[in-house]
N, C-alpha and C positions, 0 to 999 in steps of 0.2 A: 405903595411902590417906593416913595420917600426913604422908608426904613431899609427895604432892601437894599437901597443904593445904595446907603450909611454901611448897611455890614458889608458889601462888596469893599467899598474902600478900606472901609476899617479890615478884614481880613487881607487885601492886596499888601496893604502897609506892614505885616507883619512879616511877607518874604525877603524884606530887606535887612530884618533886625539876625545880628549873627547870633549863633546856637551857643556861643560863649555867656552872652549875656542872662542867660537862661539858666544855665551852671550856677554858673553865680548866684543864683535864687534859690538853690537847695539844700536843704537841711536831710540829716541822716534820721530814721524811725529812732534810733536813739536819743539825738537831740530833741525832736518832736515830743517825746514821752516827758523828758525833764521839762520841757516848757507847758505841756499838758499833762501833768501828775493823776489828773482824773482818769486820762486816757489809759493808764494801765492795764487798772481791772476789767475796765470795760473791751479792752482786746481781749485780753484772756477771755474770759467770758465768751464773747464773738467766737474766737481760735475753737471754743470745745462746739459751740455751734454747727461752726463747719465741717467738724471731723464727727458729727453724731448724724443716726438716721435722722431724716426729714420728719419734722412734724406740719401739719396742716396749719394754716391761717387762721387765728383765731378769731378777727374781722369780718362780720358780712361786707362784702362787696356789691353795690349798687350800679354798679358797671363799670366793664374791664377796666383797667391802666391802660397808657399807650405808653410804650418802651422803643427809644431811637436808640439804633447801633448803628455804629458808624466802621465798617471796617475799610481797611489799608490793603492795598496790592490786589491780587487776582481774588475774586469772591470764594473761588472753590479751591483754596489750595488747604491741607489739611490740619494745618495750626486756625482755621477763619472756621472748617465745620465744627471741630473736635469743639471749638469754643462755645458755639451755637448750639452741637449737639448738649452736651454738660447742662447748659443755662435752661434748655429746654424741657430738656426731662428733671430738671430741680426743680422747676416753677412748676413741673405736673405735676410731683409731691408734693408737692407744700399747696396747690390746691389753688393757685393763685387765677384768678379770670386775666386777662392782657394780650393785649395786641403787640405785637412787634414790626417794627418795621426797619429793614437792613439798607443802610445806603455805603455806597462803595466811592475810596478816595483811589485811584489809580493810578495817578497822577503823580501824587506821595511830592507835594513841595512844587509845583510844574504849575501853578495857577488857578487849578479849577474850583472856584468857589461852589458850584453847582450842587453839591450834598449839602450843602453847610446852609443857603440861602433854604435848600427843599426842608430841613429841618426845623428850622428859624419859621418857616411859613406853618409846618403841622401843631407846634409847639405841643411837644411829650411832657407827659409826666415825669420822663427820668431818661437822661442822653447818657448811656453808657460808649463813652470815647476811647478807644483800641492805640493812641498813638498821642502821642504829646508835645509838639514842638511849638513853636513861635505863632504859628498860626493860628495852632487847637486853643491855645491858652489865649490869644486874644476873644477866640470865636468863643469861647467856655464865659467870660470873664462876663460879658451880659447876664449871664443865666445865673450867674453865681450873687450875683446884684439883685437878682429880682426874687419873686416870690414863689413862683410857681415849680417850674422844673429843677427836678434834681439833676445832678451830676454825677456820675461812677464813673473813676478813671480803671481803667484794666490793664494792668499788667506795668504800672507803676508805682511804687509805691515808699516815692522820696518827695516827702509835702515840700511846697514851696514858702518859704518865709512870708511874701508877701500876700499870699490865701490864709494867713495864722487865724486873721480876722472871719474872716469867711471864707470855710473851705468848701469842699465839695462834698455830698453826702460819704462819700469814702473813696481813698485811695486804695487800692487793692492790689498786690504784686509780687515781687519775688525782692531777696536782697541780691542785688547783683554784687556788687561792693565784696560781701562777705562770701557767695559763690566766687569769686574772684582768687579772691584770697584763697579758699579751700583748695581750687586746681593750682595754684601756686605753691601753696606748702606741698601736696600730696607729688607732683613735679620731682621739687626739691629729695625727697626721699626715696624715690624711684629713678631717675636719671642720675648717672656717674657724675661727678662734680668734673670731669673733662669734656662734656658734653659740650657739643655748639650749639646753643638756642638762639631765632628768630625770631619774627614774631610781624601777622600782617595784623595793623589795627584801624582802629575806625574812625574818620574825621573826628571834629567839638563838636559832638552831640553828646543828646544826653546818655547813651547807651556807650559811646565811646570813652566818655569822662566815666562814668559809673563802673564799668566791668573791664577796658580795656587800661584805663588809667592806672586802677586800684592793680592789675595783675600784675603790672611792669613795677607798679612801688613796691608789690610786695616781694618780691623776683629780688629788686635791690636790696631791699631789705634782710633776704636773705643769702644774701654776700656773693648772686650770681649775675650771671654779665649779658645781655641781650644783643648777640653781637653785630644784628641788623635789623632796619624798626623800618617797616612798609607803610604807607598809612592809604588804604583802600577801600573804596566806597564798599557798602552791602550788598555785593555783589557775587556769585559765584565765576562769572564767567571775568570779572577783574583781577578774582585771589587764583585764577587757575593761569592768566598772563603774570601775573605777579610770583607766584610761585616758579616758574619753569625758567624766568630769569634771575630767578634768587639763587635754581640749582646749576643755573650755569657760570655764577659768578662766585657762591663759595662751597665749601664742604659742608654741610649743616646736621645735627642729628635731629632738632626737633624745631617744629614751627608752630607757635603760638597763635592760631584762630581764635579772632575776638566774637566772631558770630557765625550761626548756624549756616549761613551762606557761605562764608569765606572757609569753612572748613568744607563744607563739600568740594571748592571750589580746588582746594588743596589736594582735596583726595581724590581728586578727576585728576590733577597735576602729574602727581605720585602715579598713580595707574599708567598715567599715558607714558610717562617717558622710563617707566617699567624700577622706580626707585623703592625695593621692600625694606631698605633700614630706615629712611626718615618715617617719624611717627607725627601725630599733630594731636589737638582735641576736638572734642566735640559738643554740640550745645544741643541738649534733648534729644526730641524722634526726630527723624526726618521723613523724606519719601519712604526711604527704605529700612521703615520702623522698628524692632526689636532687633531684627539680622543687623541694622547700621550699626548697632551699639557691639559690635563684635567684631566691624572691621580691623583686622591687625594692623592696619596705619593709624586706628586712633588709639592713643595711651588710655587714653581715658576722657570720658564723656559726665557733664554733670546735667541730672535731671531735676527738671523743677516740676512740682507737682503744680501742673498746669489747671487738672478740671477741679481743682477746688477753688482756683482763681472766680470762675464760673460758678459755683457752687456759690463764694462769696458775694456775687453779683445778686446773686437769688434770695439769700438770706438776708443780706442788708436792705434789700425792698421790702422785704415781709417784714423785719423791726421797723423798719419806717412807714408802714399801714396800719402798724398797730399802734404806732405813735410811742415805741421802747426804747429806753437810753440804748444808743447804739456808741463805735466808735467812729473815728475817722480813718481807720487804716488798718490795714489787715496785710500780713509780711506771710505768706506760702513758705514751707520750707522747701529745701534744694538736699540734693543728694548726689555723695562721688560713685560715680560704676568704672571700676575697673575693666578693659576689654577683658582678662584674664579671665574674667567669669564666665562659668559654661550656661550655657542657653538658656537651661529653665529655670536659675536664679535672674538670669537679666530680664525673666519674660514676666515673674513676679515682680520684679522692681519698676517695669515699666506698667506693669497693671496696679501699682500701689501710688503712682504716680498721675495716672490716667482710667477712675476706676470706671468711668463713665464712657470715654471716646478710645479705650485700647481696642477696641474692633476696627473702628478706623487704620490704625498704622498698624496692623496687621496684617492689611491687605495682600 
């Protein structure tokens, strides 16, 4: 009981430390590779892992693993199944015995210790953590110190300086940084250089430093002007007040969404007060899966191959049962989709994307 009280405080303590600090701890997969020169081959290697059929376990198993996920926001929203579905049907290939058990943070920052103490009390084989702030990285940093449970962060995958020493069994992610960048050049070549560009982005977190940061430097970089910068929680129903006052105060042609919310929230905007020239982007599926990626208010939408994230999750516990040099990081590629594309190119890119959960957002 002693202990539990110790992570109560210890996780309460980390809602006060700001999300800048945190920044500040991150090194790019780039940098990561020069300071870890081993790490190279052993990504590669991984990389073709994941993009090959499944092979089975080569280990007898004397009974199951136990696997804690921890996921963020409403349990059943379809980036939380598509996740679960992917990880699930890869550990039935690969043949793996294990237990899973899913706890939900709903709260997202708001206090509730309560998954975090339930986990801490089952002690897993391997905490695969769906979110990463101030909190997770205190609550992580035990585990990372001790012997037993591993770590798999999902859907990150910018190592932190201060993990150099002892990282996690793998970061696993997207580049957002260089997605960033891609809808920025691809922008620039497609919109008239008299264009008015906007742009809603996201507090100092790490998703806002990472993808919304990098867009606007690269935007400057190349020699164009953002001629009003919003900064709006992850929210849809924020970027949809936030939009409809942005159209009534200037003339705009495009609006730069940093996140899958705040573009929806845009194109509920756009719809309601009936505006078909302003365009905006877009980040993945959404609800309204293949058909979203075709909305004529999105310019263009960048896909990140999501279920190999998940794929990832599966195969770096199988190298680490078998006890095989593995890496610490694994970088998903991303891909630009034109709205202009006609349907059944966009329906394969989003099934090349999602080879596992595209029944889901088909729905």
């Amino acid at each position: 009981m002693r202990r539990l009280w110790f992570l109560v405080l210890f996780i309460f303590s980390a809602f006060s430390v700001q999300a800048s600090n945190m920044t500040r701890d991150l090194m790019s997969d780039d940098v990561f590779q020069r300071l870890m020169p081993r790490q190279g081959p052993l990504i590669e290697l991984f990389t073709s892992i994941v993009h090959s059929p499944p092979v089975s376990i080569l280990r007898v198993q004397n009974k199951p693993i136990s696997i804690a996920v921890l996921l963020f926001g409403e349990a059943d929203t379809l980036a939380n199944e598509a996740l679960l579905l992917s990880f699930k049907q890869r550990m039935r290939e690969l043949n793996i015995d294990y237990r899973l058990d899913i706890y939900i943070d709903n709260l997202e920052g708001k206090g509730d210790v309560s998954p975090y103490l339930k986990i801490e009390k089952s002690a897993p084989d391997y905490i695969v953590m769906t979110k990463l702030g101030m909190v997770q990285r205190r609550f992580l940093e035990r585990f990372l110190y001790g012997n037993k449970t591993k770590v798999l962060l999902y859907d990150f995958s910018t190592p932190l300086i201060h993990w150099v020493d002892r990282p996690p069994l793998m970061y696993i992610g997207v580049d957002q940084r260089q997605a960033a960048k891609q809808l920025a050049s691809y922008l620039d070549r497609q919109l008239p250089k008299q264009a008015k560009m906007s742009a809603l982005v996201l507090p100092d977190n790490y998703l806002g430093h990472m993808r919304c940061d990098a867009f606007l430097d690269e935007i400057s970089q190349l020699g164009r002007t953002i001629h009003t910068i919003d900064v709006v929680q992850d929210s849809r129903e924020q970027a949809v007040e936030s939009t409809k006052a942005l159209l009534a105060e200037i003339e705009v042609d495009f609006i730069f969404s940093c996140s899958a919310h705040i573009s929806e929230g845009v194109i509920a905007a756009l719809e309601k007060v009936g505006d078909r020239r302003v365009q905006t982007n877009g980040w993945g599926l959404t609800q309204n899966g293949v058909r979203g990626l075709a909305n004529p208010r999105i310019k263009a939408s960048v896909l990140f191959m999501k279920d190999y994230l998940s794929v990832a999750l599966a195969e770096a516990i199988k190298l680490d049962l078998e006890g095989k040099n593995m890496p610490n990081l694994y970088v998903a590629r991303s891909t630009l989709v034109p709205s202009e594309l006609d349907f059944d190119s966009l329906g394969l890119m989003a099934s090349q994307a999602y080879p596992y959960s595209v029944m889901l957002w088909q729905k």
